[in-house]
Every structure is written in C-alpha cells, then in structure tokens.
N, C-alpha and C positions, 0 to 999 in steps of 0.2 A: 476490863469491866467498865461497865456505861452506867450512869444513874438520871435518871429524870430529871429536869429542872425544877420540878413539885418537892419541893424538901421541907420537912417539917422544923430543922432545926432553925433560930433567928439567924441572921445573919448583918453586917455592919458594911456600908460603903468608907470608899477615905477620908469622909467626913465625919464618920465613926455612928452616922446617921444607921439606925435600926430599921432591917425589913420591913416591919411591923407598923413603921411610919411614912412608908414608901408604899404600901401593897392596899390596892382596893378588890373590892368587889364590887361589879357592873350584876344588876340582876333584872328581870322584868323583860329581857330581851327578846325580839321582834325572830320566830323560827325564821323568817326568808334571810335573817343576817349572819352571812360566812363571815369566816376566821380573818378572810383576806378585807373584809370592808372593816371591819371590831378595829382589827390592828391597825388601819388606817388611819381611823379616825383617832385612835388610842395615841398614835405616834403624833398627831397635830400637836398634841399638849406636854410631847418630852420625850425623851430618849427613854425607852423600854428595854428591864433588864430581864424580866419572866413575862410568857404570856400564857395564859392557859383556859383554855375555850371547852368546859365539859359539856360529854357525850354520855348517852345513856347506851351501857354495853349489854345489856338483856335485857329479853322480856318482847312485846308488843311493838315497844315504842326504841329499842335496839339502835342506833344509828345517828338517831334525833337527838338534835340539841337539846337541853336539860335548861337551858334558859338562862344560864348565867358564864361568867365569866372571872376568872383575878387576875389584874396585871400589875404589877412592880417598876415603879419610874426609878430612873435611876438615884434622883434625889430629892425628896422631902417639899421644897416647892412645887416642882413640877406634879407632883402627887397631889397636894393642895389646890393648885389650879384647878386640874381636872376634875376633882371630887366637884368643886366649886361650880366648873361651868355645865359638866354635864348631868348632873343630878340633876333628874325631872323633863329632860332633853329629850323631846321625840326624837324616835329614831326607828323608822319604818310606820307600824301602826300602834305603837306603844312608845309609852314616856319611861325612861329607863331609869333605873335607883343606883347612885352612884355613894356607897360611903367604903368606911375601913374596915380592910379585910377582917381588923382580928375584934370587931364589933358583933360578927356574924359566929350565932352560938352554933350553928350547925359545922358538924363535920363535913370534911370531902371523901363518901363515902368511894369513890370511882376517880380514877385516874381519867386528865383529859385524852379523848383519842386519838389528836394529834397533839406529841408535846416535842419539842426538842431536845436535844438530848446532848450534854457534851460531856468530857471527859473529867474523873473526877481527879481533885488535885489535893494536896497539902493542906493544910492549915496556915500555912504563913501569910505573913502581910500581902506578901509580893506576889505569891500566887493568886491570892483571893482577890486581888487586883486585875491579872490575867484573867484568871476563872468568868470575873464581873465582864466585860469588856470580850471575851468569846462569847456571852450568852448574848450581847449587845448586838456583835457582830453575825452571830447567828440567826438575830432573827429579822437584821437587815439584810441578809442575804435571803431568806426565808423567802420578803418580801419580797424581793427584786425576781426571783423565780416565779415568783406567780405573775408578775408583772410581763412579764417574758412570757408565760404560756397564754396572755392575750386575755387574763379574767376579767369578765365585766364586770363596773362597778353597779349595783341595784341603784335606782333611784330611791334613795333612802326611806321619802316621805311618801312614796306612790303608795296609794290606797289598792286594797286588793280588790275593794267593791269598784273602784274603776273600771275593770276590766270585764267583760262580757263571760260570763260564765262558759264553760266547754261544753256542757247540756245545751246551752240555747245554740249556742255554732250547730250545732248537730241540728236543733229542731229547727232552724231556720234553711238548711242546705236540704235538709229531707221535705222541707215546706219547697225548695223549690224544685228540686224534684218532682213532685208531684202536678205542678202546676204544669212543667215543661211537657209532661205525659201526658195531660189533658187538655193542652194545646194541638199535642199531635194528636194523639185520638180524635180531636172535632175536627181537625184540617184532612182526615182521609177520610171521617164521614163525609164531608162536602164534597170533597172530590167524585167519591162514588154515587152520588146524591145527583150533579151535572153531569155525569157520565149517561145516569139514567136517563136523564131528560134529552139530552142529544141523541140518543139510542135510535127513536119513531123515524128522527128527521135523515137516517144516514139510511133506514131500510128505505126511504118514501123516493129517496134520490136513486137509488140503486134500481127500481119499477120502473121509472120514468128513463 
C-alpha cells in the first residue's frame, strides 16, 4: 500500500522542527511555469522534502495548473529564506506570493496531478528519518530524470507580448502569397502583351 506525499497529519524533522514551520505556499504563479522549473528554482534555497504542484482534475479548465503550489524544506531556515527572498519575485509575467502554508485558510480541495509517492512506514524515530530522506531523495532523482529527458528551461521573465502572435504569422505568409501571385500574373500578362507585338514583324518577314 502507497500513500501520497500530501498528508494532512503534522509531522516533526530531527530537530523536532514542525511541518507547519517548514511548508510554504507559492501562489500567483505564472501558467507557462512547469513542475520542473518551480522545483528548480525551489531547490536554489534548500533541500526539499514535499513538493506539490496542483492541477485542476475537471471541468473546462481539466489539465491546467490551479496557480499555486506547497513545498516543504527540510529545515526551518531554509524555509525562512525562501519565504524571504521569493515573495513578490517575478517569475515569468507575474510576481509570485510566497508565505506559510498553514496561514492559507483555504483547503486543498484536489490532490496535486503529479505527486510522488513513497512507501509508507512506522512511526519511529528512525523510520521517520528514513521516510524524511526517501522523499528527499525522490525528488532529486525526480529531477535528475527530467534533466535526462533534455527539458527546457523557460526563460523565466520573457514576456508573452514579445513574441509575434500566430494570427499575424499567418496574415503575414498569406500577405505574401498573394503578392507572389500577382507577380506572376503581371509577368505573363507582359509576356503575352510582347508576343503580340512581334506577331506583324514575323508574318512581314516570312512575305518577303
């Protein structure tokens, strides 16, 4: 039997440090930013022991990121940092809201759609130590996979209005199109146009 890394109950590192002062919420998030950039940039500021990237599982909008995000450092500092440096931190075309998870009165109606999953153990010290240290390890290996399958990283802060919309590409290739066709159509008017004119001089030569 498997159980999600999403657990409701608190939980204590070997510093006796509580979940609850370890776990944030990222919210405000940028849809072009995947699981594999979040964790990235998550992992600059500490060792990660949960990371959980929700998805909306019905309806319309099925698929798409829900806009936020909880991650779990492994200890209480490094939690601190991050809260610190990335709250209000553009990232893509939005400034992202970084505080503590259990300040956020909303529930997590939706399990995230990818979460990792490891095996569930004991209650003892020594386990729960194990336990901590395979979710660690699992989600560095998580990364290292993606890394291997060659994913690119977004340029974070590139604007979407940068880029030339997919309607204009089109009106612009059908604009030359059209041009290219009415090139050719006047270049075989002319031609048939001097054909006519040489026509008199070829019968006048052929008399003589």
């Amino acid at each position: 039997m498997k159980m999600s890394i999403i657990k409701d109950e608190i939980s204590t590192n070997s510093l006796g440090e509580c979940s609850n002062d370890r776990r944030l919420w990222i919210g405000n998030l940028d849809p072009r930013i995947t699981e594999y950039q979040l964790l990235k940039l998550m992992q600059k500021h500490g060792a990660i022991e949960k990371f959980d990237l929700l998805f909306h599982r019905a309806g319309p909008t099925a698929g798409q990121p829900r806009g936020y995000a909880f991650v779990t450092f492994s200890n209480k500092d490094d939690a601190t940092l991050a809260k610190e440096q990335l709250h209000n931190k553009q990232v893509g075309t939005k400034n992202i809201i970084v505080t503590w998870a259990h300040s956020i009165t909303t529930e997590e109606p939706e399990k995230a759609k990818t979460s990792i999953n490891i095996p569930a153990l004991a209650m003892a010290k020594l386990e729960k130590k194990v336990n901590r240290e395979s979710q660690i390890e699992a989600i560095e290996a998580k990364l290292k996979l993606m890394e291997n399958r060659n994913v690119d990283e977004l340029e974070i802060n590139k604007t979407v209005a940068a880029e030339p919309p997919i309607i204009s590409l089109y009106q612009n290739k059908k604009a030359d199109s059209s041009i290219n066709n009415c090139n050719g159509t006047k270049h075989r008017y002319n031609l048939k146009r001097n054909d006519r004119r040489r026509a008199p001089y070829h019968k006048h030569s052929l008399r003589k």
